[in-house]
C-alpha positions as CSV (number, residue, x, y, z in Angstrom):
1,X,-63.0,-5.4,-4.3
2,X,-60.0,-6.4,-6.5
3,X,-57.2,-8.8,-5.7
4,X,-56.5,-11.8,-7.9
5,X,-54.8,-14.5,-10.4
6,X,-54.6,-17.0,-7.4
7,X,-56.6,-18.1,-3.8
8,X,-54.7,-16.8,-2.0
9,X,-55.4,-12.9,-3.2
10,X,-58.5,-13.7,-4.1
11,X,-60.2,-15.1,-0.8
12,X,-58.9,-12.6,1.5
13,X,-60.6,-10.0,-0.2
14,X,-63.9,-12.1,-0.5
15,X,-63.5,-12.5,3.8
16,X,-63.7,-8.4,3.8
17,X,-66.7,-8.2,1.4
18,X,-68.7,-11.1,3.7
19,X,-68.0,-8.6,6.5
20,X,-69.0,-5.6,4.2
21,X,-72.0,-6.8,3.1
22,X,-73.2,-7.9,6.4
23,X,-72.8,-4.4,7.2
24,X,-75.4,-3.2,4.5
25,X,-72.5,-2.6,1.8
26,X,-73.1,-2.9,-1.7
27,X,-69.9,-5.1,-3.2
28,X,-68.5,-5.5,-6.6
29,X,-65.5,-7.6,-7.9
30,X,-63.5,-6.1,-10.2
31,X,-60.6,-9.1,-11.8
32,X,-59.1,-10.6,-14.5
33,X,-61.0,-13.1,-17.1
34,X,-58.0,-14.9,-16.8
35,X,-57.5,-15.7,-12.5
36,X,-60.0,-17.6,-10.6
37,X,-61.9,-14.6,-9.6
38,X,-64.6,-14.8,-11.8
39,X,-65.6,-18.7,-10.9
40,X,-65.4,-18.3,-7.6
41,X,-67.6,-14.7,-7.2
42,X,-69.9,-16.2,-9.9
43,X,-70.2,-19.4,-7.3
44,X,-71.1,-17.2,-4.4
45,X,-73.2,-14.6,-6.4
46,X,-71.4,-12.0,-6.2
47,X,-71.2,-9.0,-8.7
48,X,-68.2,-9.5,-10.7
49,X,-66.7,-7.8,-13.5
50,X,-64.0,-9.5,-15.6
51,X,-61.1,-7.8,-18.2
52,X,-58.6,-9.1,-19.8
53,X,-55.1,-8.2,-17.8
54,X,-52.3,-10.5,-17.1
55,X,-48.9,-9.9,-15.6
56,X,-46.7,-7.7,-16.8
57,X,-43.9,-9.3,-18.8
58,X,-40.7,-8.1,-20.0
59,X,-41.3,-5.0,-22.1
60,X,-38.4,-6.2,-24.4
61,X,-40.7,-8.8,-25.8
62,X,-43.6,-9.2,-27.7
63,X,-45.2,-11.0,-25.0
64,X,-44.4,-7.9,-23.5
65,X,-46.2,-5.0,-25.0
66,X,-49.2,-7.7,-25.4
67,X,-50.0,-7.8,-21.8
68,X,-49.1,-4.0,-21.3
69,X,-51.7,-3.0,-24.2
70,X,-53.8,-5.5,-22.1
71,X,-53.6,-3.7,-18.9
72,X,-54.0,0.0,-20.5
73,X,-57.2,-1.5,-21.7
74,X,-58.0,-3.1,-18.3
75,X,-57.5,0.0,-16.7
76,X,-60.1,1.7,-19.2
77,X,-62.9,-0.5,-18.7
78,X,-62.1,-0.3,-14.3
79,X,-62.7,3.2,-14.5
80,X,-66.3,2.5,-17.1
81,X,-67.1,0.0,-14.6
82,X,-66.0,2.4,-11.1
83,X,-67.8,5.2,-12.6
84,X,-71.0,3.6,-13.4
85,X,-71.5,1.7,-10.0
86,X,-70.6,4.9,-7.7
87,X,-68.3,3.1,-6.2
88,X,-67.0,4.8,-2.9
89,X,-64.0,3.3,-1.8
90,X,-61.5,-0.2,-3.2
91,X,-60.0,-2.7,-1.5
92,X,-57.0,-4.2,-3.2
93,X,-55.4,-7.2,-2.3
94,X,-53.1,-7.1,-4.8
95,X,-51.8,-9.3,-7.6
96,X,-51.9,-8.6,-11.8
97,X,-55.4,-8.6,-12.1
98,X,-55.1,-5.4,-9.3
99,X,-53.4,-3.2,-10.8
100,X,-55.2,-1.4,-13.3
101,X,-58.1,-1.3,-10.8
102,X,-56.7,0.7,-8.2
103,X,-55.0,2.9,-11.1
104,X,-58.5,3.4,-12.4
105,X,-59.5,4.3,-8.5
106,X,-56.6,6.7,-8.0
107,X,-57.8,8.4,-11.1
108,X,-61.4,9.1,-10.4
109,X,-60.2,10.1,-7.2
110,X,-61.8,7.5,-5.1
111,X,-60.2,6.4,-2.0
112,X,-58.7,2.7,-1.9
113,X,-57.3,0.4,0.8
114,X,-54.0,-2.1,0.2
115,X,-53.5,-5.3,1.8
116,X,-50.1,-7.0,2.0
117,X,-50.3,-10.4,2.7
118,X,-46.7,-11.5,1.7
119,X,-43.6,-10.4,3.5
120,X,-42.3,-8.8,0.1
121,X,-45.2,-6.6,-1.5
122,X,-46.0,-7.5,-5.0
123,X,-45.2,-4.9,-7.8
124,X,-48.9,-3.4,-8.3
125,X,-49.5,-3.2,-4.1
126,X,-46.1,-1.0,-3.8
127,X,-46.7,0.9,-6.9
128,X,-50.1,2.8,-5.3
129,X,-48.9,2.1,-1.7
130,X,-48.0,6.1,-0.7
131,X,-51.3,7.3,-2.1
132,X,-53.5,4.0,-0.3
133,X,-55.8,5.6,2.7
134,X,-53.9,2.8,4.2
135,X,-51.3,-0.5,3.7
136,X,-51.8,-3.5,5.6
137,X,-49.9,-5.7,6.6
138,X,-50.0,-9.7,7.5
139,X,-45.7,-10.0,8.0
140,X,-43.9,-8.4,10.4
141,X,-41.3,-7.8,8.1
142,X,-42.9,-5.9,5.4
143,X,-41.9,-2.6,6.6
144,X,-38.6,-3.5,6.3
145,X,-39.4,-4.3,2.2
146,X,-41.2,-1.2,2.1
147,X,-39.6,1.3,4.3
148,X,-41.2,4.3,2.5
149,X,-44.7,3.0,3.7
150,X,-46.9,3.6,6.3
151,X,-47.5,-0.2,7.2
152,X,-50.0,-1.2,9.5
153,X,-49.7,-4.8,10.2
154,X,-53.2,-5.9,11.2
155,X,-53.1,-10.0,10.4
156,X,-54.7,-11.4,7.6
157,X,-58.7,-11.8,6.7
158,X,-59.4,-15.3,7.3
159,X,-62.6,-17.3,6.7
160,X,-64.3,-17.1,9.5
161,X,-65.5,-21.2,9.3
162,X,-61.6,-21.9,9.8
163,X,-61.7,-19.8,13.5
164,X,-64.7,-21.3,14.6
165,X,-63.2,-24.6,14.2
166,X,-59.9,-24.1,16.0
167,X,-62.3,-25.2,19.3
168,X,-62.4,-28.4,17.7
169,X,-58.7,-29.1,17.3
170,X,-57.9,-32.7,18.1
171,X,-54.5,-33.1,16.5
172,X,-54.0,-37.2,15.7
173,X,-50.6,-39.0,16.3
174,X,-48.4,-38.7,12.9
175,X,-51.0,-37.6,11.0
176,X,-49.6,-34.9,8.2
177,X,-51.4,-32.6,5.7
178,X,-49.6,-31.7,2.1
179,X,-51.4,-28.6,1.0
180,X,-48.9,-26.6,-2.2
181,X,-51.4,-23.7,-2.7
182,X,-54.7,-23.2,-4.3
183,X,-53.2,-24.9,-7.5
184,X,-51.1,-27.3,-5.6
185,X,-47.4,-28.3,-6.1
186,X,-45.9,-30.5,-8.6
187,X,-42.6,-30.7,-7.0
188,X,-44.1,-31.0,-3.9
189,X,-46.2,-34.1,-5.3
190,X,-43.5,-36.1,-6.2
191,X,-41.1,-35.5,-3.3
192,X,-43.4,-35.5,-0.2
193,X,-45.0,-39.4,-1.1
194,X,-41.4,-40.6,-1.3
195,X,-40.1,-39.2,2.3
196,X,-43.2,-41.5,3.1
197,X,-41.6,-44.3,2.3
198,X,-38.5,-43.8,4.7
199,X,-38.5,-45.7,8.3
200,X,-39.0,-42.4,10.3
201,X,-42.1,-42.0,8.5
202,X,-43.3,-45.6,7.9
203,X,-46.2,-45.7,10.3
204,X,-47.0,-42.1,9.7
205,X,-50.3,-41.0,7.9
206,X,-50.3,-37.9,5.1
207,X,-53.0,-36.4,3.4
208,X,-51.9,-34.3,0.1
209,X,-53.6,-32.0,-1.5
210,X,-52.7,-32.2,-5.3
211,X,-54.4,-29.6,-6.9
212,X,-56.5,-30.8,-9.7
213,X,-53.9,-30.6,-12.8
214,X,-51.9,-33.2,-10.6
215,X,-54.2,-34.9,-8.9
216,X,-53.7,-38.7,-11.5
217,X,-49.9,-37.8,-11.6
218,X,-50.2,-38.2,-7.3
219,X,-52.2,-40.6,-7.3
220,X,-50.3,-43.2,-9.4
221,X,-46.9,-42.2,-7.7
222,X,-48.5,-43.0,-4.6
223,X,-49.8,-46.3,-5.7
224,X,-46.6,-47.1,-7.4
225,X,-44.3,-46.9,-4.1
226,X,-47.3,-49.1,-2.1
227,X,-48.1,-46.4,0.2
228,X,-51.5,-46.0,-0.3
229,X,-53.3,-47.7,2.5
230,X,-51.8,-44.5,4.9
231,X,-51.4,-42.2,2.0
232,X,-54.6,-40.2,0.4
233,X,-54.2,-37.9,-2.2
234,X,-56.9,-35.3,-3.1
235,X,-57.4,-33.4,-5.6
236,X,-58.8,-29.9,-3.7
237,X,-59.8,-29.5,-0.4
238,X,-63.2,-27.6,-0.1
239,X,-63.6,-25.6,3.3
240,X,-65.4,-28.5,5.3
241,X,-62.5,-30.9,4.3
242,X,-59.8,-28.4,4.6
243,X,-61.0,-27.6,8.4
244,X,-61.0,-31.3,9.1
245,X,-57.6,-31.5,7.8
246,X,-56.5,-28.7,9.9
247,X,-57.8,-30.0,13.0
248,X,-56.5,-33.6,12.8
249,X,-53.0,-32.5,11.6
250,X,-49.8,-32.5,13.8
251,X,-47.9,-30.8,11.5
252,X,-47.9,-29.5,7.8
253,X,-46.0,-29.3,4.6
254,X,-46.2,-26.7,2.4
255,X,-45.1,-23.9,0.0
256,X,-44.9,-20.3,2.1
257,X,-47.2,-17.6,1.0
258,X,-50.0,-16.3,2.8
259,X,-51.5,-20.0,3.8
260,X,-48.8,-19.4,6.6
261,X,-51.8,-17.5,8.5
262,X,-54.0,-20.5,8.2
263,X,-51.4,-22.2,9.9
264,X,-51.0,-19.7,12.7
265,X,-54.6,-20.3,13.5
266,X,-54.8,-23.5,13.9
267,X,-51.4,-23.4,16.0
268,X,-49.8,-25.7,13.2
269,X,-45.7,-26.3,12.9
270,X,-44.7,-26.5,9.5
271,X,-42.0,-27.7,7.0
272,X,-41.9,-25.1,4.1
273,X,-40.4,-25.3,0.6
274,X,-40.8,-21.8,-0.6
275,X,-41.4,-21.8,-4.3
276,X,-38.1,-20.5,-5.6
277,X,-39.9,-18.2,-8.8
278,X,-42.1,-16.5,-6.3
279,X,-41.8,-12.5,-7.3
280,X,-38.7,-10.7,-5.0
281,X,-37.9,-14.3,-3.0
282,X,-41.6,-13.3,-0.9
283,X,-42.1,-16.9,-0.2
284,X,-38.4,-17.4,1.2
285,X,-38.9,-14.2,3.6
286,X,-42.3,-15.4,4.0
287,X,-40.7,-18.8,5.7
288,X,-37.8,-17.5,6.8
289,X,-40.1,-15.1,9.3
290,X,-41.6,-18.5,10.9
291,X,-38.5,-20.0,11.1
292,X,-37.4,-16.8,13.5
293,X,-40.0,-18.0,15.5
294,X,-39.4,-21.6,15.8
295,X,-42.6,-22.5,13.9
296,X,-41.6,-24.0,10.9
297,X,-38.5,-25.8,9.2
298,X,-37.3,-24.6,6.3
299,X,-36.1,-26.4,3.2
300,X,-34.6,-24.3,-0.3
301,X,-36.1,-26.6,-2.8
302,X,-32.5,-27.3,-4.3
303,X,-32.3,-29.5,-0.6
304,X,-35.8,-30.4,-0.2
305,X,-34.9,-34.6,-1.2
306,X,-37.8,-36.7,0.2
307,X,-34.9,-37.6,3.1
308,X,-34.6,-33.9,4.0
309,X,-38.8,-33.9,4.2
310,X,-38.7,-37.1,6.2
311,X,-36.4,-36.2,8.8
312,X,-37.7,-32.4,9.0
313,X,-41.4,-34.0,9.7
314,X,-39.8,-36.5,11.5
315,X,-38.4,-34.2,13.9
316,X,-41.9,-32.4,14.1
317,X,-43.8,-35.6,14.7
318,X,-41.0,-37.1,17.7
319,X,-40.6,-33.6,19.7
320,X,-43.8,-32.2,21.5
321,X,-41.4,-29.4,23.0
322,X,-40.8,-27.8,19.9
323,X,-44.5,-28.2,18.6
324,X,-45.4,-26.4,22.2
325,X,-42.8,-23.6,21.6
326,X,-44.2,-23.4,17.4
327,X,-48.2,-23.3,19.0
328,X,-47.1,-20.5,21.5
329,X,-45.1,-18.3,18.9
330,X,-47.8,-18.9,16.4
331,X,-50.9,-17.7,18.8
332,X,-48.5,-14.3,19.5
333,X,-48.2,-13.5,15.9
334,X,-51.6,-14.4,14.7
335,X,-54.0,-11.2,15.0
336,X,-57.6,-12.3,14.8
337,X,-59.4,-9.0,14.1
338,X,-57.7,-8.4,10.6
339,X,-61.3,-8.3,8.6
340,X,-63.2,-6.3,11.0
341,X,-59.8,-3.8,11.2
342,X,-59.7,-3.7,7.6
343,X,-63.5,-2.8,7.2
344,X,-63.1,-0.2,9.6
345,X,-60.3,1.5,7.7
346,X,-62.4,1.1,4.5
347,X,-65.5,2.9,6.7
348,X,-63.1,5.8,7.5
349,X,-61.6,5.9,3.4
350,X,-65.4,5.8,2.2
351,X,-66.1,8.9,4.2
């Protein structure tokens, strides 16, 4: 398994290696020191092995040829690592910390796997796309970003905890989760606790998750505007809280990468601010592809003002039409099988 820098590469792949070990699979992480890989395998006991890639900067720079020397010798120690565990096939999920894995696979031959989760694929999962044994998909729009791949949109791998609880869904009247990625959102931090404030939203209820590098900065902004008798701020969500969150929640705000298929699970209408740096706009497409479908609301973050977040949850919150219409369009584009396709094509590449 590779896939990494952030959650939302990195748990996706660790979803396929539950359902590959389950199946009598031997599994190995191959990452970057530098992501949150290596925590999070070492928490769950799984085999990882760590080198020292980052992404790629601008070869113009010093910065530059630093991380490139850093991936040459990233790509050296994969194929060491490959070699010596036998592995038979790799599943990629993409990200910095991917790349000079699957180059190491391609070069000893062994077969390998892509998974797309973003509308617009990231550099390293179009690079070794043509030669994958296959390139999913979880947008319906990626083909048109990568129309010289065979995409096969199959969903997304999702923990299976957070489809077991979709049974015990019991949304709660103006009650609103914050979630801004594994890391959080510092814009989304300081703008979401002030659209609390407004009338619209004055009796409403929000749960954020900060991230922990933000978490104090929240917390005092939300004490400073008096809002914190219906406003809690936390600083991660682990899977039990996160599930609770989900089920309780009439509607979300977030930040649009592949979270958008927890969403879909759980049936949830959103309000997205796509992070304006994210690599080839993916997090705009990303939103803009729920949007299509009446699911979400989106915002640029040049006009996300804590009055444009008010009124767009506002809207949410006041009209159960539209959340009907979001839950319907969401259940049609959500495809539950994803890991258990996924580990079937990685059967068939192993062969």
């Amino acid at each position: 398994m590779t896939g990494g820098g952030t959650g939302g590469h990195i748990y996706p792949a660790l979803e396929v290696a539950r359902k590959a070990s389950e199946s009598g699979a031997e599994i190995a992480y191959l990452g970057s020191l530098r992501g949150q890989e290596c925590r999070i395998c070492r928490d769950r006991g799984i085999d990882f092995h760590g080198f020292p890639s980052e992404p790629l900067y601008s070869l113009r720079t010093p910065r530059g040829w630093r991380s490139m020397a850093k991936l040459l010798k990233a790509r050296s120690l994969a194929k060491s690592v490959l070699a010596h565990i036998g592995a038979n096939v790799v599943f990629s999920t993409g990200g910095y910390a991917a790349g000079p894995v699957v180059s190491a696979a391609r070069a000893l031959k062994i077969p390998y796997v892509i998974h797309e989760g973003n509308s617009v694929p990231g550099r390293s999962n179009l690079l070794y796309a043509r030669q994958a044994h296959a390139f999913t998909t979880l947008f319906r729009s990626t083909e048109r970003y990568a129309p010289d791949v065979d995409c096969k949109r199959v969903g997304h791998p999702i923990r299976g905890e957070l489809r077991e609880a979709v049974g015990r869904r019991s949304p709660e009247t103006d009650f609103v989760l914050c979630v801004g990625g594994s890391q959080g959102s510092e814009y989304l931090n300081g703008s979401v606790p002030r659209a609390f404030t407004g009338a619209g939203l004055s009796q409403a209820r929000l749960l954020i998750s900060s991230g922990p590098a933000n978490f104090e900065t929240t917390k005092r902004i939300v004490e400073e505007l008096g809002i914190a008798d219906r406003v809690t701020v936390r600083p991660y969500l682990d899977t039990s809280e996160m599930l609770d969150a989900y089920c309780r929640a009439t509607v979300v705000i977030g930040r649009s990468g592949s979270t958008l298929a927890e969403f879909a699970v759980f049936g949830l209408p959103s309000v997205l601010v796509p992070l304006p740096t994210s690599a080839g706009g993916h997090q705009l497409h990303n939103a803009e592809e729920f949007v299509e479908m009446k699911a979400a609301t989106l915002l640029e973050q040049a006009d996300a003002t804590p009055a444009a977040i008010g009124e767009a949850v506002g809207d949410w919150l006041a009209q159960e039409g539209m959340r009907e219409v979001a839950r319907a369009s969401l259940a049609d584009w959500d495809l539950p099988n994803a890991t258990e396709t996924i580990f079937t094509l990685l059967t068939e590449a192993a062969k």
